[in-house]
PyMOL Python script that loads the backbone (N, CA, C, O; Angstrom):
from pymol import cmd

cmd.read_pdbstr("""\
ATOM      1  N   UNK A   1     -87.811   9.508 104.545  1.00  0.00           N
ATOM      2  CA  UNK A   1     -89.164   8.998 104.408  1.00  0.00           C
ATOM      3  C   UNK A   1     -90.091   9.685 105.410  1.00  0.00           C
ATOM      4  O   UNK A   1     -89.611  10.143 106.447  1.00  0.00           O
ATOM      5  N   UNK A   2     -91.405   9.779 105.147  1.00  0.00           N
ATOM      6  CA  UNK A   2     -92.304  10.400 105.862  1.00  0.00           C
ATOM      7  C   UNK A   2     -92.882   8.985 106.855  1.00  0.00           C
ATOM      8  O   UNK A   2     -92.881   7.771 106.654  1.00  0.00           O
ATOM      9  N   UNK A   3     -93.266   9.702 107.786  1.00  0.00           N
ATOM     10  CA  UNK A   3     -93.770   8.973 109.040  1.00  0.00           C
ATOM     11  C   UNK A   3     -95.187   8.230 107.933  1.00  0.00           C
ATOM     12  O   UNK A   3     -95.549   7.064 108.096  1.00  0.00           O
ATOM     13  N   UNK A   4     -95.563   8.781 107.297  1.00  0.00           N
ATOM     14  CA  UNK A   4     -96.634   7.283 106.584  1.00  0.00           C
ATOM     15  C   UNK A   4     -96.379   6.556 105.990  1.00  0.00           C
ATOM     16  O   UNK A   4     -96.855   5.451 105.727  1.00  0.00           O
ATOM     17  N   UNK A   5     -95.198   7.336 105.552  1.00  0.00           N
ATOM     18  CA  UNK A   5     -94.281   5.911 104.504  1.00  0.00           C
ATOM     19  C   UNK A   5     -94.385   4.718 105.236  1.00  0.00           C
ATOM     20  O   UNK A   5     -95.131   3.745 105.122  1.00  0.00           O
ATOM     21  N   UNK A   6     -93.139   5.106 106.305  1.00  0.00           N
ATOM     22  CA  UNK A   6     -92.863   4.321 107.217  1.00  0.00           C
ATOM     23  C   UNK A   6     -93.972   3.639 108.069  1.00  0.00           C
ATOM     24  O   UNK A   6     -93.779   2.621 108.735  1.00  0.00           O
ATOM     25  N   UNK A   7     -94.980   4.210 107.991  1.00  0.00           N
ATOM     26  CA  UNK A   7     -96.147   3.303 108.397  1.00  0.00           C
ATOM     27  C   UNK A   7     -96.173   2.161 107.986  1.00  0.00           C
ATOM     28  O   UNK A   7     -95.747   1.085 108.406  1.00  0.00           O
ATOM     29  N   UNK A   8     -97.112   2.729 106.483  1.00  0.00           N
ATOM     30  CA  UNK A   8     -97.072   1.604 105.400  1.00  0.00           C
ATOM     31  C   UNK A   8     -96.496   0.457 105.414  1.00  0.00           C
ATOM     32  O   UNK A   8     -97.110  -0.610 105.396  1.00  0.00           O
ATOM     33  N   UNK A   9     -94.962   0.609 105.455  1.00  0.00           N
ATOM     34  CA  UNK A   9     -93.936  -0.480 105.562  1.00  0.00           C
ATOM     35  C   UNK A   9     -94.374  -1.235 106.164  1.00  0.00           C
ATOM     36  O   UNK A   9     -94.927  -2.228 105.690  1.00  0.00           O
ATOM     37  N   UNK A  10     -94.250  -0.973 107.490  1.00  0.00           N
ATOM     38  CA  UNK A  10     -94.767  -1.439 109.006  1.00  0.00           C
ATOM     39  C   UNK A  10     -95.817  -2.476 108.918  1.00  0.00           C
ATOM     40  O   UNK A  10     -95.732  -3.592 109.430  1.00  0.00           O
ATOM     41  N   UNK A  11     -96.857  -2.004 108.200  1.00  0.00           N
ATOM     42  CA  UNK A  11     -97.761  -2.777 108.222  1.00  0.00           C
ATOM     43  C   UNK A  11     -97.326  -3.730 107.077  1.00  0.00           C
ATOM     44  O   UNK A  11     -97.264  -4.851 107.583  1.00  0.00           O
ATOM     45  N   UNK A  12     -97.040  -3.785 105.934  1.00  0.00           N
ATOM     46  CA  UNK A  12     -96.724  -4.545 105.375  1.00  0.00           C
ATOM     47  C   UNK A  12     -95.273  -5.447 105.651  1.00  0.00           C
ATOM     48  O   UNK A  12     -95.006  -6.494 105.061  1.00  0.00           O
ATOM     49  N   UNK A  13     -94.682  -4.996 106.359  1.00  0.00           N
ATOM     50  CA  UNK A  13     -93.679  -5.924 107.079  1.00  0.00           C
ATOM     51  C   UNK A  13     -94.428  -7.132 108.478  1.00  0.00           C
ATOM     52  O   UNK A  13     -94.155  -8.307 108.720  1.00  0.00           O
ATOM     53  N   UNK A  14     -95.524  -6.075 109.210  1.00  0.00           N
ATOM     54  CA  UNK A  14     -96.293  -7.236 109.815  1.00  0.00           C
ATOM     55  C   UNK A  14     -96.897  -8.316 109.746  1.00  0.00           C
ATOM     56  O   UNK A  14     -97.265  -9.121 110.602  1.00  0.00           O
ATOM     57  N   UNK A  15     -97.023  -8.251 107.965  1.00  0.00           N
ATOM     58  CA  UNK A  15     -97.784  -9.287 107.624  1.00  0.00           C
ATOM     59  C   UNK A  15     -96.764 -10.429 107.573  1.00  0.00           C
ATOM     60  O   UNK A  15     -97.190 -11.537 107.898  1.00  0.00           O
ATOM     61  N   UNK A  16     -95.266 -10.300 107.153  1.00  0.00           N
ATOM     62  CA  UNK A  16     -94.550 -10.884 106.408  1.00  0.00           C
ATOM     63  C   UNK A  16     -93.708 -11.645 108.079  1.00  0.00           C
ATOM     64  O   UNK A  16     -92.655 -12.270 107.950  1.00  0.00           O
ATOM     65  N   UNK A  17     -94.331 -11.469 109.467  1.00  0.00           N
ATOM     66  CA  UNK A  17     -93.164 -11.795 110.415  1.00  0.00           C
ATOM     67  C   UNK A  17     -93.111 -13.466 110.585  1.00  0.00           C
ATOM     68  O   UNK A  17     -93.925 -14.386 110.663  1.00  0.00           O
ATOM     69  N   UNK A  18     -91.610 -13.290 110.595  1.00  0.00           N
ATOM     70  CA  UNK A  18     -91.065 -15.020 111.187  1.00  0.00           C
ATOM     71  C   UNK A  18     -92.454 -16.110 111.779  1.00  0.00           C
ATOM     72  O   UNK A  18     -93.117 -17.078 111.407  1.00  0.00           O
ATOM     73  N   UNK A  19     -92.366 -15.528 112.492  1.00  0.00           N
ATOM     74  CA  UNK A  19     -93.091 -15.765 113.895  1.00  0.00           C
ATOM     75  C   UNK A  19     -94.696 -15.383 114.034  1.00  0.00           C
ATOM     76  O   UNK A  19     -94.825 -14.207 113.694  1.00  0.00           O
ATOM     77  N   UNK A  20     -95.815 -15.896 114.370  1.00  0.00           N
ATOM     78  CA  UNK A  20     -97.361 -15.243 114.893  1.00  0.00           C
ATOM     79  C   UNK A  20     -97.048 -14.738 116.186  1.00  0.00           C
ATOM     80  O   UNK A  20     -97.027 -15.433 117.201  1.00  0.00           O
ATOM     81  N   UNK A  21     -96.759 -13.293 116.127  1.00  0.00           N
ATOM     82  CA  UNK A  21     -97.553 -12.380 117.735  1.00  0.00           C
ATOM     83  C   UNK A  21     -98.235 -13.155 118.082  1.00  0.00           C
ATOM     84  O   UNK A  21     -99.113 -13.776 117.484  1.00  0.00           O
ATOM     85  N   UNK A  22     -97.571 -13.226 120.039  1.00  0.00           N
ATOM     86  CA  UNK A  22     -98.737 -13.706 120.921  1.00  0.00           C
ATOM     87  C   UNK A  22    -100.054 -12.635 120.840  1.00  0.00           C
ATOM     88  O   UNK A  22    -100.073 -11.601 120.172  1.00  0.00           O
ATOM     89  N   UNK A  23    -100.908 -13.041 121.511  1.00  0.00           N
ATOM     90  CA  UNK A  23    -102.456 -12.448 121.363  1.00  0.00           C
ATOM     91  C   UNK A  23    -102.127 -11.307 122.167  1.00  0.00           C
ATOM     92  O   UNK A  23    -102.509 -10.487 121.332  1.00  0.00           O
ATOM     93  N   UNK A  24    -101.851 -10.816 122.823  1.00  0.00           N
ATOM     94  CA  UNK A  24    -100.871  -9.668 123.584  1.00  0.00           C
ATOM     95  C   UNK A  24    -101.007  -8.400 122.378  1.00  0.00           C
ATOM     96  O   UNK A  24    -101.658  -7.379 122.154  1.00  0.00           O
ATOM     97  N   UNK A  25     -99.809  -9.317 121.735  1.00  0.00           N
ATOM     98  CA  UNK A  25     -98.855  -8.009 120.655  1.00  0.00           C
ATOM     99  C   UNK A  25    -100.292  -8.280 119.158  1.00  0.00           C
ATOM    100  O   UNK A  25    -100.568  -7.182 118.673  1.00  0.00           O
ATOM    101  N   UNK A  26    -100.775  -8.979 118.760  1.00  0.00           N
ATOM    102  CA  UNK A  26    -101.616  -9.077 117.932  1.00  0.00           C
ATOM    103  C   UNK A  26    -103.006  -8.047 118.329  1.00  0.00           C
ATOM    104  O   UNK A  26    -103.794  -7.510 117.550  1.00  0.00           O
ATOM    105  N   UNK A  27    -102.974  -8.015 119.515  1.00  0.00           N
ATOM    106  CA  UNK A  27    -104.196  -6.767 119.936  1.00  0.00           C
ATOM    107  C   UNK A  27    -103.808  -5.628 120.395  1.00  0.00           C
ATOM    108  O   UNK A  27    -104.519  -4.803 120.969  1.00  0.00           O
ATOM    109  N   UNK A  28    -102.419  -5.528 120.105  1.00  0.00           N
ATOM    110  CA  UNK A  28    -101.682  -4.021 120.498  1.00  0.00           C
ATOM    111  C   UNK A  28    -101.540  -3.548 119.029  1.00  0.00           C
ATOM    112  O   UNK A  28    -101.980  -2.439 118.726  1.00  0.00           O
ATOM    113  N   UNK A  29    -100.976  -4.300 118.149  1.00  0.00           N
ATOM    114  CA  UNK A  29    -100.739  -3.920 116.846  1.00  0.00           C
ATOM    115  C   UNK A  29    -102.084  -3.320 115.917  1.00  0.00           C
ATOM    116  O   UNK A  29    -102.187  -2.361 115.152  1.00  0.00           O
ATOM    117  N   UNK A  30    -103.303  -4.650 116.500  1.00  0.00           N
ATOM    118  CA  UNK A  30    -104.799  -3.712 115.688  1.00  0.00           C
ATOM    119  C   UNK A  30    -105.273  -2.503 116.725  1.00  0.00           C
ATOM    120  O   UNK A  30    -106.021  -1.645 116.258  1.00  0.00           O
ATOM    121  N   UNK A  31    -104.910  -2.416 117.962  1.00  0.00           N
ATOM    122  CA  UNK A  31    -105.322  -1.389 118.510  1.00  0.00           C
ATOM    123  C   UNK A  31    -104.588   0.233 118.050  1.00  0.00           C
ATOM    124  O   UNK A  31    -105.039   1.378 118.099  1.00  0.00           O
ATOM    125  N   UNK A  32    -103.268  -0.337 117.605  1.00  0.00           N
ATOM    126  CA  UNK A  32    -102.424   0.959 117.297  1.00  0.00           C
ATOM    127  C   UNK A  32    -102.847   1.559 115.776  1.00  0.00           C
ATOM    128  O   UNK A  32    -102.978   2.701 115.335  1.00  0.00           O
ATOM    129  N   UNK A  33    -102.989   0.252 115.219  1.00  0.00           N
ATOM    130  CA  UNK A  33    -103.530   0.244 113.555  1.00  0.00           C
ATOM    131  C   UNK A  33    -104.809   1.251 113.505  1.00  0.00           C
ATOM    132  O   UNK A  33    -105.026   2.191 112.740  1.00  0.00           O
ATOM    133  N   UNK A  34    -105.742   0.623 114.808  1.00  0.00           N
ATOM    134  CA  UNK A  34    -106.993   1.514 114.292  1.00  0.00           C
ATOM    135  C   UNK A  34    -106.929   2.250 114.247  1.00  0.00           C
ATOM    136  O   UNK A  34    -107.467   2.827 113.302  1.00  0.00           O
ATOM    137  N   UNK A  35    -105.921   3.261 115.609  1.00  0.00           N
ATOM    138  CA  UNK A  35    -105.964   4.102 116.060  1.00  0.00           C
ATOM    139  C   UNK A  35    -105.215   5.527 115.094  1.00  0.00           C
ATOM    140  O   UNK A  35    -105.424   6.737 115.168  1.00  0.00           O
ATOM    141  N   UNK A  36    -104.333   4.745 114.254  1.00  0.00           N
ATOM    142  CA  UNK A  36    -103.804   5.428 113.375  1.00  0.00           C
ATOM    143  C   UNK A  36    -104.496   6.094 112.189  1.00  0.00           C
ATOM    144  O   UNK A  36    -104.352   7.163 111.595  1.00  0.00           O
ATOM    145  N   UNK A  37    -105.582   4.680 112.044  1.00  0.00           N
ATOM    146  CA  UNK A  37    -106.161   4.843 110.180  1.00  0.00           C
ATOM    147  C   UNK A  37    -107.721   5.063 110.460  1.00  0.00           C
ATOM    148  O   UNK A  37    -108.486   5.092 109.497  1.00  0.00           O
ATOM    149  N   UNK A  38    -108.198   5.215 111.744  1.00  0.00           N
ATOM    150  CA  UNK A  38    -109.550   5.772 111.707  1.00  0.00           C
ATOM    151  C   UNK A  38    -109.857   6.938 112.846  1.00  0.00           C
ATOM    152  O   UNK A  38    -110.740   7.794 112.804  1.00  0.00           O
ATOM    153  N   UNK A  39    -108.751   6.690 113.989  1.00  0.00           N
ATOM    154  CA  UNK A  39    -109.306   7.432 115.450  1.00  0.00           C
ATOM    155  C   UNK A  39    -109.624   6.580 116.711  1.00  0.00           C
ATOM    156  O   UNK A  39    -109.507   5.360 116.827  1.00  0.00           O
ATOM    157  N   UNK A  40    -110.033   7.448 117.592  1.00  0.00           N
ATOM    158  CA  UNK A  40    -110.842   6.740 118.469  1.00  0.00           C
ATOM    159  C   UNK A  40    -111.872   5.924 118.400  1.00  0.00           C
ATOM    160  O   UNK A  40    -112.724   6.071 117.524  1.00  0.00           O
ATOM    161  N   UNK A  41    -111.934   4.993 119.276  1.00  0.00           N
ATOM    162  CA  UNK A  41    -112.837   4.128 118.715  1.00  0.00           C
ATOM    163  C   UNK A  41    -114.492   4.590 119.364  1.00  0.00           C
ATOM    164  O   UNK A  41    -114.849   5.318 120.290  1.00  0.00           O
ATOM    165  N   UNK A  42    -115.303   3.660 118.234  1.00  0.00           N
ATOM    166  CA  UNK A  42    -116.799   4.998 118.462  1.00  0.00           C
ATOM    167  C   UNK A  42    -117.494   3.157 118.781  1.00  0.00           C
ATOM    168  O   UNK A  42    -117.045   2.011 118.815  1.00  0.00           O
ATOM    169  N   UNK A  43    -118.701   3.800 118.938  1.00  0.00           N
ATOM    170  CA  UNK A  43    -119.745   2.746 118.783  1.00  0.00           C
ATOM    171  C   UNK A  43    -119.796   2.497 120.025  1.00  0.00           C
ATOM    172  O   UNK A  43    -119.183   3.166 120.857  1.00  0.00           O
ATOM    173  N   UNK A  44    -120.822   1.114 120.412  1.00  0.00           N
ATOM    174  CA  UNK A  44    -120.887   0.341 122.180  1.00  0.00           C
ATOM    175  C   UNK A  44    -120.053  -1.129 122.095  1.00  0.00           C
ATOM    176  O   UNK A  44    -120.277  -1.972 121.226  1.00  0.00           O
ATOM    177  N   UNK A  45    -119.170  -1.250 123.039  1.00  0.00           N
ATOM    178  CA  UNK A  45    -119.191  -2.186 123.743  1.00  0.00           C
ATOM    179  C   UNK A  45    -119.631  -3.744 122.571  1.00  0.00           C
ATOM    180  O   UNK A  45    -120.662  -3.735 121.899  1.00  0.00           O
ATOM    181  N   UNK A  46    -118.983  -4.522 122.556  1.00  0.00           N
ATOM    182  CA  UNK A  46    -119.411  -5.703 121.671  1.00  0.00           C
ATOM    183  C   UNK A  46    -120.159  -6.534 122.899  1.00  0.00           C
ATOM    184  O   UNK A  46    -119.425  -6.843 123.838  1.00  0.00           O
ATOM    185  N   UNK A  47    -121.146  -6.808 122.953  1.00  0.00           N
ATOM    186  CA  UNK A  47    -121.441  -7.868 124.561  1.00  0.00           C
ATOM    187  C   UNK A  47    -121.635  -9.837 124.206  1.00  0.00           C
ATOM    188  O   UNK A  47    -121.064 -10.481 123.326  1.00  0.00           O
ATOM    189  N   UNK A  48    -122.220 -10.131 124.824  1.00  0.00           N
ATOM    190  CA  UNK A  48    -122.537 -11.864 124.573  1.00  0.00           C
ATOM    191  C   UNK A  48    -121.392 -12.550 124.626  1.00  0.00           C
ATOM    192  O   UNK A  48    -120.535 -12.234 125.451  1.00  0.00           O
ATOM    193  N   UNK A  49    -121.189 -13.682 123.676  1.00  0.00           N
ATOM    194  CA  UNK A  49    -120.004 -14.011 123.866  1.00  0.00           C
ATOM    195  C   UNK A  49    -119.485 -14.112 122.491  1.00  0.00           C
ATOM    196  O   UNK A  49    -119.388 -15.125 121.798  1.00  0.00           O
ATOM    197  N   UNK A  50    -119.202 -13.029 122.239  1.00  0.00           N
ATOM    198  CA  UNK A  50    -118.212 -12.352 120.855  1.00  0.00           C
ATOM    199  C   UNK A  50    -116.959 -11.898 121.837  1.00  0.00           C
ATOM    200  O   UNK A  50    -116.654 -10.731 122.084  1.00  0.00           O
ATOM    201  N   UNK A  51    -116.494 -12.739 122.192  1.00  0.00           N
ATOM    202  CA  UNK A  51    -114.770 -12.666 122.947  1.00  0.00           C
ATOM    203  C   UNK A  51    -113.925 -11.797 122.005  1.00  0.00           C
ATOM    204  O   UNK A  51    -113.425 -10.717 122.316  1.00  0.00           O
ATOM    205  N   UNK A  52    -113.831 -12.393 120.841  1.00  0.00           N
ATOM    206  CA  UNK A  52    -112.796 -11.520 120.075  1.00  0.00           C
ATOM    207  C   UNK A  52    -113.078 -10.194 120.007  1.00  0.00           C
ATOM    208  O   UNK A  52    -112.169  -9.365 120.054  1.00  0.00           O
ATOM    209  N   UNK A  53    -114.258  -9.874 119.897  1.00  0.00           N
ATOM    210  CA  UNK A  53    -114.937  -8.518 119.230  1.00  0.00           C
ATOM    211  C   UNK A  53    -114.697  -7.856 120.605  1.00  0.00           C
ATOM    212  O   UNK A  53    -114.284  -6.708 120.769  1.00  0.00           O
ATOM    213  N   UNK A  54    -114.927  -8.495 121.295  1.00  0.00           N
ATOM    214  CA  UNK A  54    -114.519  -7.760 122.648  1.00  0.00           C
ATOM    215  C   UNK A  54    -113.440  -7.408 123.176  1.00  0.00           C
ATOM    216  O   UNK A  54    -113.340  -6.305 123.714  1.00  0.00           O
ATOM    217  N   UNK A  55    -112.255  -8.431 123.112  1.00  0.00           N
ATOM    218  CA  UNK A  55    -110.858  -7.974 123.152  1.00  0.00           C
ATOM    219  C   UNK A  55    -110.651  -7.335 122.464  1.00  0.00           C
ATOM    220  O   UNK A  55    -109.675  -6.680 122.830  1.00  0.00           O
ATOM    221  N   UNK A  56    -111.140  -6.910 121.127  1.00  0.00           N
ATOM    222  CA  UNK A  56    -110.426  -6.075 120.002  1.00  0.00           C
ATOM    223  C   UNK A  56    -110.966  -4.487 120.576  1.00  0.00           C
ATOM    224  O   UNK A  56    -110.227  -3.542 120.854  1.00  0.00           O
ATOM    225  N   UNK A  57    -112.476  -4.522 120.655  1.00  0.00           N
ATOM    226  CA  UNK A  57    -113.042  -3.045 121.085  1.00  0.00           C
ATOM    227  C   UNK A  57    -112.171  -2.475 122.804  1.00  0.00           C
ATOM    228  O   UNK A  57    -112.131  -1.357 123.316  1.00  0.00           O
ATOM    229  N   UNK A  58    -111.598  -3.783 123.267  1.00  0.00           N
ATOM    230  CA  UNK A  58    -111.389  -3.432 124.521  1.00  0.00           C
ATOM    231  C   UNK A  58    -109.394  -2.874 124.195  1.00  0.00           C
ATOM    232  O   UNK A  58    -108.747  -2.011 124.788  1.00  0.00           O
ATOM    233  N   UNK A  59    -109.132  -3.442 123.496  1.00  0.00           N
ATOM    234  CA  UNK A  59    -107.500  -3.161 123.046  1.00  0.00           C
ATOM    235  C   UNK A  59    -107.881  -1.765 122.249  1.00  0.00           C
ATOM    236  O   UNK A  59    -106.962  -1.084 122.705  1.00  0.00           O
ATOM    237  N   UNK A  60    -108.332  -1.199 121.698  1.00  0.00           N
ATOM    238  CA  UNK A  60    -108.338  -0.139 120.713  1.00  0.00           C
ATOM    239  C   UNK A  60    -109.111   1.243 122.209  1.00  0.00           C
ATOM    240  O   UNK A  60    -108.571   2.337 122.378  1.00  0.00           O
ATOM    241  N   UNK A  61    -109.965   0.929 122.776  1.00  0.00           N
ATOM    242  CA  UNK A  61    -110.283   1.641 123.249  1.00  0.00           C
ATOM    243  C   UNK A  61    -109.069   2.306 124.394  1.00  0.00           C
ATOM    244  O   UNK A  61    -108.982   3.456 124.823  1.00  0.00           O
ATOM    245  N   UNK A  62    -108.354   1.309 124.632  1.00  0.00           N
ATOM    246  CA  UNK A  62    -106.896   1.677 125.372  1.00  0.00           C
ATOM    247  C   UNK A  62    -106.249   2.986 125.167  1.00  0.00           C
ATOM    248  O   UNK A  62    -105.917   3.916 125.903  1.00  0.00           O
ATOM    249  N   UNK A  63    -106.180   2.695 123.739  1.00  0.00           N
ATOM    250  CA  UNK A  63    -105.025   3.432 122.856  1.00  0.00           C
ATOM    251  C   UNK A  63    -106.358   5.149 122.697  1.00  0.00           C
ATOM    252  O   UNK A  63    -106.115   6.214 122.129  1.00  0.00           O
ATOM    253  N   UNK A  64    -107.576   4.755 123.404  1.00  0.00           N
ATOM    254  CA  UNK A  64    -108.318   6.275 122.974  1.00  0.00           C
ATOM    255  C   UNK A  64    -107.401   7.485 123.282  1.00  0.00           C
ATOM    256  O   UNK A  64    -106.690   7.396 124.283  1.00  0.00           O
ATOM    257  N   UNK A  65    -107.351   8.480 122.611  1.00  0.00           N
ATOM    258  CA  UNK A  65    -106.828   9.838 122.818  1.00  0.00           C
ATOM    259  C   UNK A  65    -105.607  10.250 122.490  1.00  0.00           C
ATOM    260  O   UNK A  65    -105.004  11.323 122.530  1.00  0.00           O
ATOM    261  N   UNK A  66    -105.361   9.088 122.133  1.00  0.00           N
ATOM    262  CA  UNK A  66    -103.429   8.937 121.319  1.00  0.00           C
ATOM    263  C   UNK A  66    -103.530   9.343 120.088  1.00  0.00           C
ATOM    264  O   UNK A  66    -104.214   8.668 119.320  1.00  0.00           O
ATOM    265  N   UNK A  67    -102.992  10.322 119.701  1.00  0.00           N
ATOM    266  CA  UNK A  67    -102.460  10.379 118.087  1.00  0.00           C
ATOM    267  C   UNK A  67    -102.597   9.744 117.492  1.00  0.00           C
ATOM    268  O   UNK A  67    -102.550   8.542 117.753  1.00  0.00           O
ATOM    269  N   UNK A  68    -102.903  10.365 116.087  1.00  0.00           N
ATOM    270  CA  UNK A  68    -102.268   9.706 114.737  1.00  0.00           C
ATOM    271  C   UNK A  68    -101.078   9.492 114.829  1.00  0.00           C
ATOM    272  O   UNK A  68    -100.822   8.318 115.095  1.00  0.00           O
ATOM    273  N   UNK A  69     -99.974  10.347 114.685  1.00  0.00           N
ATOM    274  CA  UNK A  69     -98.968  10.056 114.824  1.00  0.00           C
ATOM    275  C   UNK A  69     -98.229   9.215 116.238  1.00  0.00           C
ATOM    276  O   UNK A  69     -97.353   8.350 116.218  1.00  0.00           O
ATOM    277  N   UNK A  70     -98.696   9.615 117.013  1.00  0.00           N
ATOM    278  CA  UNK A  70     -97.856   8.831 117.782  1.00  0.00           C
ATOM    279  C   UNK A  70     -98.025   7.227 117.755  1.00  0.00           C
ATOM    280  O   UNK A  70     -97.190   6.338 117.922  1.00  0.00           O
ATOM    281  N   UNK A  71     -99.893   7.163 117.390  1.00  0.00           N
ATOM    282  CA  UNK A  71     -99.749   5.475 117.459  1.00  0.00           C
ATOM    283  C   UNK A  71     -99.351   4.926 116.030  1.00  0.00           C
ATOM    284  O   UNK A  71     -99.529   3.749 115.718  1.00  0.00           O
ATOM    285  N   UNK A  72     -98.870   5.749 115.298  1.00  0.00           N
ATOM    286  CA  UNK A  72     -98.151   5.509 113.574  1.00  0.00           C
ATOM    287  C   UNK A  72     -96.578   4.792 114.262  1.00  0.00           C
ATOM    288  O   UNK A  72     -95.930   3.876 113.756  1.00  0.00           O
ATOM    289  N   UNK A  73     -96.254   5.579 115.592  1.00  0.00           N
ATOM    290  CA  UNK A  73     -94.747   5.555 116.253  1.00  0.00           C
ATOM    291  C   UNK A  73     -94.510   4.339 116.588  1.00  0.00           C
ATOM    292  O   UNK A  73     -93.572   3.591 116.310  1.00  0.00           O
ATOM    293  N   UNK A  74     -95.634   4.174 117.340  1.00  0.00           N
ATOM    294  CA  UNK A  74     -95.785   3.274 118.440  1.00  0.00           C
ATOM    295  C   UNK A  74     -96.286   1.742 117.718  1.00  0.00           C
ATOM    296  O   UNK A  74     -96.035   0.792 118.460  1.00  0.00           O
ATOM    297  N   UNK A  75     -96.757   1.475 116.780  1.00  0.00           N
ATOM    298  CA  UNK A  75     -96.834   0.551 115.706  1.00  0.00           C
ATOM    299  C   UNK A  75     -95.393   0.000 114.985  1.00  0.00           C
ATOM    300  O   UNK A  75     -94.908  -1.130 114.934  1.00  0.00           O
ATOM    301  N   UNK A  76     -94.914   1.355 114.435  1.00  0.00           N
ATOM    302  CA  UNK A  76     -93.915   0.528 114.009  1.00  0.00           C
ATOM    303  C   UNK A  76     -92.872   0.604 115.011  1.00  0.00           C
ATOM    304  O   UNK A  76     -91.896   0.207 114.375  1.00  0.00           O
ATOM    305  N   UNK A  77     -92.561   0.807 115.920  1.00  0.00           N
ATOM    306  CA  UNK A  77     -91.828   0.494 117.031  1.00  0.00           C
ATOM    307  C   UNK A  77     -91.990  -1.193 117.481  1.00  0.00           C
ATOM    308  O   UNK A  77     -91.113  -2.057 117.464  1.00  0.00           O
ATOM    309  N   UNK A  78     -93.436  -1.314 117.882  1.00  0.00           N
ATOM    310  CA  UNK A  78     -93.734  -2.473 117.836  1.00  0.00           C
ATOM    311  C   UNK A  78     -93.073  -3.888 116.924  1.00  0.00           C
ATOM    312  O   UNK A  78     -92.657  -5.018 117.180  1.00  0.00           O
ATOM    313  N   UNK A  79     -93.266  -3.086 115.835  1.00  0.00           N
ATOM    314  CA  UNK A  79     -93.094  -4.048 114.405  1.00  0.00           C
ATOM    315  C   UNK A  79     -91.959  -4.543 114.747  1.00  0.00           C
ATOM    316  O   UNK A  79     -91.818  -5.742 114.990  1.00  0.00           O
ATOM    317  N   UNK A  80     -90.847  -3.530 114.818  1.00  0.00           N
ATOM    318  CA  UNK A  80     -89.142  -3.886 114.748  1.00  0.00           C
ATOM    319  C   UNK A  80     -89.288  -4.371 115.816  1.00  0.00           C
ATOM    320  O   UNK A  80     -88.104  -4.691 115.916  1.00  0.00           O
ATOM    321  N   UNK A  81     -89.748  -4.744 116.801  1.00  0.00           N
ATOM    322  CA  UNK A  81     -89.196  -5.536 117.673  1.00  0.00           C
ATOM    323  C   UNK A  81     -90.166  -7.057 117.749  1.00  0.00           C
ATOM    324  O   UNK A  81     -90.261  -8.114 118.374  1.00  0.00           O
ATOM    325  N   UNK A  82     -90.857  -6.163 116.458  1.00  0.00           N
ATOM    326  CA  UNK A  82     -91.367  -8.577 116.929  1.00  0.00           C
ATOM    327  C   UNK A  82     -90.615  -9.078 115.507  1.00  0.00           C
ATOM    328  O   UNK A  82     -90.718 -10.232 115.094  1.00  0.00           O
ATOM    329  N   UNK A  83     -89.972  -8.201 114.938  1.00  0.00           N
ATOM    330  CA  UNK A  83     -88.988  -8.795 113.893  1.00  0.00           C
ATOM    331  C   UNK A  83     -88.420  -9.946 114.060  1.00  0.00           C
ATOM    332  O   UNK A  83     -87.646 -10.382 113.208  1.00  0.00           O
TER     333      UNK A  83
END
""", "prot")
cmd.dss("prot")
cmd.show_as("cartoon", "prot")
cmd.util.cbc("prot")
cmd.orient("prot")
Protein backbone atom coordinates (compact mmCIF):
# COMPACT_ATOMS: atom_id res chain seq x y z
CA UNK A 1 0.00 0.00 0.00
CA UNK A 2 1.04 3.53 -0.65
CA UNK A 3 1.71 5.90 2.21
CA UNK A 4 -1.90 7.65 1.19
CA UNK A 5 -3.55 4.64 1.23
CA UNK A 6 -2.49 4.15 4.48
CA UNK A 7 -3.36 7.57 5.34
CA UNK A 8 -6.78 7.31 4.34
CA UNK A 9 -7.24 4.30 6.56
CA UNK A 10 -5.89 6.20 9.40
CA UNK A 11 -8.19 8.66 9.22
CA UNK A 12 -11.00 6.60 8.77
CA UNK A 13 -9.98 4.25 11.51
CA UNK A 14 -9.85 7.56 13.76
CA UNK A 15 -13.15 8.08 13.45
CA UNK A 16 -14.14 4.54 14.41
CA UNK A 17 -11.76 4.56 18.04
CA UNK A 18 -12.92 2.66 21.27
CA UNK A 19 -12.24 5.44 23.22
CA UNK A 20 -12.44 9.82 22.66
CA UNK A 21 -8.63 11.14 22.50
CA UNK A 22 -7.80 13.27 25.36
CA UNK A 23 -7.69 16.98 24.01
CA UNK A 24 -3.84 16.42 23.85
CA UNK A 25 -4.02 13.63 21.10
CA UNK A 26 -7.34 15.22 19.47
CA UNK A 27 -5.14 18.46 18.66
CA UNK A 28 -2.14 16.46 17.59
CA UNK A 29 -4.19 14.33 15.25
CA UNK A 30 -5.96 17.76 13.51
CA UNK A 31 -2.63 19.35 13.65
CA UNK A 32 -0.96 16.36 11.74
CA UNK A 33 -4.22 16.08 9.51
CA UNK A 34 -3.83 19.65 8.41
CA UNK A 35 -0.57 19.45 7.96
CA UNK A 36 -0.79 16.58 5.65
CA UNK A 37 -3.96 17.66 3.44
CA UNK A 38 -3.27 21.42 3.13
CA UNK A 39 0.41 22.57 4.51
CA UNK A 40 1.47 25.00 6.73
CA UNK A 41 -0.77 26.80 8.36
CA UNK A 42 -1.45 30.48 6.77
CA UNK A 43 -3.65 33.22 8.00
CA UNK A 44 -3.44 35.31 11.77
CA UNK A 45 -3.70 34.10 14.96
CA UNK A 46 -7.58 33.39 16.02
CA UNK A 47 -7.78 36.15 19.10
CA UNK A 48 -10.88 36.94 21.74
CA UNK A 49 -12.13 34.20 23.29
CA UNK A 50 -12.43 31.58 20.44
CA UNK A 51 -10.30 29.05 22.77
CA UNK A 52 -10.82 26.29 20.41
CA UNK A 53 -9.88 28.19 17.28
CA UNK A 54 -6.99 29.01 19.13
CA UNK A 55 -5.77 25.74 20.35
CA UNK A 56 -6.38 24.37 16.97
CA UNK A 57 -4.30 27.38 15.02
CA UNK A 58 -1.85 26.98 17.94
CA UNK A 59 -1.52 22.84 17.53
CA UNK A 60 -1.17 23.01 13.64
CA UNK A 61 1.19 25.81 13.69
CA UNK A 62 3.56 23.36 15.78
CA UNK A 63 3.68 20.85 13.21
CA UNK A 64 4.81 24.15 10.60
CA UNK A 65 7.63 22.92 8.26
CA UNK A 66 6.98 19.16 8.58
CA UNK A 67 6.15 17.23 5.57
CA UNK A 68 3.54 15.87 3.83
CA UNK A 69 4.78 12.82 4.30
CA UNK A 70 6.17 12.72 7.39
CA UNK A 71 3.07 14.18 9.18
CA UNK A 72 1.01 11.35 6.86
CA UNK A 73 3.76 9.08 9.31
CA UNK A 74 3.30 10.67 12.20
CA UNK A 75 -0.69 10.55 12.08
CA UNK A 76 -0.99 7.23 11.54
CA UNK A 77 1.56 6.31 14.02
CA UNK A 78 -0.54 8.19 16.29
CA UNK A 79 -3.71 6.32 15.23
CA UNK A 80 -2.24 2.75 16.14
CA UNK A 81 -1.50 3.70 19.27
CA UNK A 82 -4.73 5.30 20.50
CA UNK A 83 -6.20 2.01 19.08
Amino acid sequence: MSLESDFELAVERSKRLSAKPSNENLLKLYSLYKQATVGDVTGTRPGGFDFKSIAKYDAWATVKGTSKESAMKSYIELVNTLE
